[in-house]
N, C-alpha and C positions, 0 to 999 in steps of 0.2 A: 872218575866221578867220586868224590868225597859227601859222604852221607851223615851228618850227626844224626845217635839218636837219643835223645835226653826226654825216660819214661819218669815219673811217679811211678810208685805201688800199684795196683786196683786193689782194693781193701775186701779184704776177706776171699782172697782169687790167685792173683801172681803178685811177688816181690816185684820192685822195678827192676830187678837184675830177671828175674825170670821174662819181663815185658821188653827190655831188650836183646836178650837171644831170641825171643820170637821173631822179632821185629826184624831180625836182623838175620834171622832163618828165610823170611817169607824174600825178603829182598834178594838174597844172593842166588835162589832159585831160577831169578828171569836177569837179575844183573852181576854174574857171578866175578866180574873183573871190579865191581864196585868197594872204594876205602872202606868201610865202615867203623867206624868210632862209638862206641856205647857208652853212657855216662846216664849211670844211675843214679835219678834222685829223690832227693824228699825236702816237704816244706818244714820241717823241723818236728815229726811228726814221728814212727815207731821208722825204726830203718834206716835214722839219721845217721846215725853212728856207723854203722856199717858201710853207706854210701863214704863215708870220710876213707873208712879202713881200707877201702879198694884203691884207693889212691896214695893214700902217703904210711909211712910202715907205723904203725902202735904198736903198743903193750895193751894186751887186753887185761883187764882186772876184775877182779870178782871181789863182792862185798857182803855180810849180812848184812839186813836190813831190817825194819820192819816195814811187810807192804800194806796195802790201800787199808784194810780190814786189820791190822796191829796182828799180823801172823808174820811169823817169822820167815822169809825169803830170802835168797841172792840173787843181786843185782848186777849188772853186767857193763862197765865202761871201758872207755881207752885213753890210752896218754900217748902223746904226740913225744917223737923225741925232744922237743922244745919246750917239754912242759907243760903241753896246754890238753887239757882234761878233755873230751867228748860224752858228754852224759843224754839221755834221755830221760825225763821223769817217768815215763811210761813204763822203765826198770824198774820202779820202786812203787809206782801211783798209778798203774796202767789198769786202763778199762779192761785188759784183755786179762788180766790177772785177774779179776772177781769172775767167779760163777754167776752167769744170767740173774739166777734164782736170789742172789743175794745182792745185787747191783740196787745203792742206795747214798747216796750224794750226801746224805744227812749224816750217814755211819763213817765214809770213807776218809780219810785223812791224807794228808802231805809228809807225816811222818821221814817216811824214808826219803824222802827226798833231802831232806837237811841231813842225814844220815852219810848219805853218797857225797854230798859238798865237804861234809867233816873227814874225809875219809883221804878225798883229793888232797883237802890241806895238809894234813899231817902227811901225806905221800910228796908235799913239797911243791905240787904244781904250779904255777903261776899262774894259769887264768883259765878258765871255767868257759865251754860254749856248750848252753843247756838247750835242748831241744823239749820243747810242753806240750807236744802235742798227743791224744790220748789219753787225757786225764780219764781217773775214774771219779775226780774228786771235785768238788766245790764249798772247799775251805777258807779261799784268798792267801793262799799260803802259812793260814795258822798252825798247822799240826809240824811245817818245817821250821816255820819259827820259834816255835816251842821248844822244838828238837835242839836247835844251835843256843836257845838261852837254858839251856839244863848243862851244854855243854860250854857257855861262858863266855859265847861269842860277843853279846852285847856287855858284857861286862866294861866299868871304869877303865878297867886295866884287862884287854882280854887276854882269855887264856887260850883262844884257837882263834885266828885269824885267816877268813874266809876270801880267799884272791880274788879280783876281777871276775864278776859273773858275766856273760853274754850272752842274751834270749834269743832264741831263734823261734818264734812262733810263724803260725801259719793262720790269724784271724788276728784283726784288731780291733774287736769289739770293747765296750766298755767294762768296769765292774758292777755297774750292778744298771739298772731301767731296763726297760722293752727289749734292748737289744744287748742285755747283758749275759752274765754269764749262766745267771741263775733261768731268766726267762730263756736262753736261747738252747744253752748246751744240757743245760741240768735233766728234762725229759731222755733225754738220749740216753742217760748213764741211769736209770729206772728212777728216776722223781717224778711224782702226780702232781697232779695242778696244786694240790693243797701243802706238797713238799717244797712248789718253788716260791711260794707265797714265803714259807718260812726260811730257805735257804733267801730270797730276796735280803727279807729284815737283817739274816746274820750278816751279809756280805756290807749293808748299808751302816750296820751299828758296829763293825768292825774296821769300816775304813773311819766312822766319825770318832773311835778307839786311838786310829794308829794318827789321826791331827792331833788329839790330845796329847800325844804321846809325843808329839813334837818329830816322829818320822817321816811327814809327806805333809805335803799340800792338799788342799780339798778340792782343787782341782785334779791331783794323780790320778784319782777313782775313776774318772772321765778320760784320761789318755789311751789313747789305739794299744791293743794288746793288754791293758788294768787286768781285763774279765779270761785273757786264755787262760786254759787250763782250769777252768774254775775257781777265777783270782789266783791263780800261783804268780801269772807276770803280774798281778799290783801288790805282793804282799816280797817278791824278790825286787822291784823298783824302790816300795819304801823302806825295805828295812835293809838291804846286801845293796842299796843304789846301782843294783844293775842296770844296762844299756839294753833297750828293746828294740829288734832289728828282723824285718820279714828272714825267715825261716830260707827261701830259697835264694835269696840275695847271698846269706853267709854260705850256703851250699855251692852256688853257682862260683864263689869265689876258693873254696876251697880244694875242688877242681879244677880249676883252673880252666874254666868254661871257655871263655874267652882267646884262650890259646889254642883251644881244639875248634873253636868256631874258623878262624883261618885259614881258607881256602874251600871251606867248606859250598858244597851247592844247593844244598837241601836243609834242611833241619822235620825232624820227624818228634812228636811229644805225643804224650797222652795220660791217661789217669783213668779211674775207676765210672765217675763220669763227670761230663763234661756240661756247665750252664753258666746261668751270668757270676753264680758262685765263685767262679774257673777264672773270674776277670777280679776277684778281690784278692791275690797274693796266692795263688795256688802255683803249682810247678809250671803248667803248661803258657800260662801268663808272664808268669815268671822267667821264664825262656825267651816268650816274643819279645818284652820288653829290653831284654839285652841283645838280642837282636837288631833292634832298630833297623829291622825290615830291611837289613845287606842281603839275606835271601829267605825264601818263603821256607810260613815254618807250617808246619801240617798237623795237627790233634787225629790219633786216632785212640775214641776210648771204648769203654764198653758197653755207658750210653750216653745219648747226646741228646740236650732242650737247648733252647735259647741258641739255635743254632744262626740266626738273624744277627743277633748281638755279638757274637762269636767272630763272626766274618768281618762284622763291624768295626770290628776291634781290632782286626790287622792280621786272622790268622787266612791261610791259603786255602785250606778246606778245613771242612769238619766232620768227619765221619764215623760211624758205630764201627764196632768191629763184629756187633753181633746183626746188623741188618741184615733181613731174609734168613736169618736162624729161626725159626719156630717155637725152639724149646723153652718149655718153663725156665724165669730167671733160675732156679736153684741147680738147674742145669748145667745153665751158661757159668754160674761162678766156679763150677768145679775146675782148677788148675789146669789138668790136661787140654781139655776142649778151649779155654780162653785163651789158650796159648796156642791151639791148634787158629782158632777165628782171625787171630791180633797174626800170626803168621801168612794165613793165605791171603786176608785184607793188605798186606803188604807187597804178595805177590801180587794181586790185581792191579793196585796200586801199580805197580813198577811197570806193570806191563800196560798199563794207560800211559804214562809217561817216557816211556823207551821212546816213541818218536818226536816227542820233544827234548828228549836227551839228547839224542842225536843229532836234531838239527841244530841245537845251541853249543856241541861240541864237547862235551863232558870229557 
């Protein structure tokens, strides 16, 4: 019996590598003859990079930078022996780098992010695949923009030439309206209703900047992914004419997803939680869909809404891994115990399933 298990992170709780040694703990306990295959992922989100690193060999590299706040930091990438860079912005522009206390969209910058690009170049790279997810910032990319025209990129005649960028975002929201970056993401990174009003204006009078500028269309502003990151993907499409591309597609390919799906009988996903959010480009969708339903894929998260639409959507079950736990969420995220939950919900799991293992011959 061959078992894929291809987790997400749960944010702020287990790594996807910690959510598949659980997973893959709870299962061996009642099917101990069972293949198990783990393949950690991410929708192009904090973690990318490392998901890459488990599979194929890098050079990890270290960079100064300036991060979110213009304090000075190191940054953290790798380079593929062919060249090709793996970045995170979330290295240089990451929510998880600001102090609570100080989390403000207005102050935060992209800085380092152009920083990290200048860095690949002159290391000789040939092409760039940037993961945005994590932003602390909602700039549209201007603080990296700034960063590569001090160093010369936009020059007549440049003097650093920035290779092939490739986006791996994980939302395809727009740059700026109702469901932009400013209204959607900007609250989460500590904006008040009166900061998104004004992050709104900047992002709308900065892409009607970058038409003038003869870098984009006045349509970009509006293409899937303009607004992740806090406009970083509309501000790296108009000025570096990167290529935007769901987050776990480039993932799923870089593992070589497809090759380990192969005989496989089962397929096992999940994430931090699970709802109709989970059906716009998240890992566990992300999964079914390459799938194409050759065998049942299973969500176990941490919690689950929209479990109707869920099933709707072609997954086999949908399950909590904290149902009938009691305990305060602050509890439940602690590492140990989600990993103890996501473990025994897999031995239950298995052991509901053993007689149908059995009779379809595993």
């Amino acid at each position: 019996m061959k078992i894929l298990l291809a987790f997400d992170s749960f944010k702020n709780c287990m790594t996807a590598e910690d959510a598949c040694r659980a997973a893959a703990d709870g299962l061996l306990k009642v099917l101990p003859d069972a293949q198990i295959v783990a393949l950690p992922l991410s929708d192009g989100g904090e973690g990318m990079v490392q998901c890459v690193a488990r599979q194929h060999e890098v050079e990890w590299v270290e960079v100064p930078v300036h991060g979110p706040l213009m304090e000075e930091i190191t940054a953290r990438y790798a380079i593929s022996d062919t060249g090709i860079a793996f970045m995170e912005m979330a290295a240089a522009s990451g929510l998880e780098l600001v102090p609570e206390s100080l989390r403000n969209p207005l102050k935060t910058t992209t800085f380092g992010v152009g920083e990290m690009l200048l860095d690949a170049a002159r290391r000789g790279c040939t092409k760039i695949i940037l993961g945005i997810g994590g932003s602390a910032t909602c700039d549209a990319g201007e603080g990296m923009i700034s960063c590569l025209e001090a160093h010369g990129v936009f020059d007549q005649k440049p003097k650093v030439t920035i290779p092939p960028v490739v986006i791996a975002a994980d939302v395809d929201n727009p740059l700026y309206g109702p469901n932009g970056a400013a209204c959607v993401f900007a609250p989460q990174k500590g904006a008040s209703p009166a900061d998104v009003l004004i992050l709104e204006e900047r992002l709308r009078r900065f892409a009607e900047d970058t038409v003038r500028r003869g870098q984009a269309s006045p349509e970009l502003a509006l293409a899937p992914g303009a607004g992740a990151a806090g406009g970083l993907g509309y501000g790296l499409m108009a000025y570096l004419k990167a290529t935007m591309h769901a987050g776990i597609d480039i993932l799923l390919d870089l593992v070589d997803f497809d090759a380990h799906l192969r005989h496989a009988d089962l397929v096992i996903t999940g994430e931090g939680a699970s709802d109709r959010q989970t059906l716009m480009g998240k890992v566990p969708f992300g999964v079914l869909s390459r799938v194409h339903q050759t065998v049942p894929v299973h969500i176990f998260s941490g919690k689950v809404e929209d479990e109707d639409a869920l099933l709707a959507a072609g997954f086999a079950s949908v399950r909590s891994i904290n149902a009938g736990d009691p305990r305060p969420l602050s509890l439940l995220l602690h590492r140990d115990i989600a990993m103890h939950n996501l473990s025994s919900s897999l031995s239950a799991f298995a052991e509901d399933a053993t007689p149908i293992a059995i009779s379809i011959k595993f």
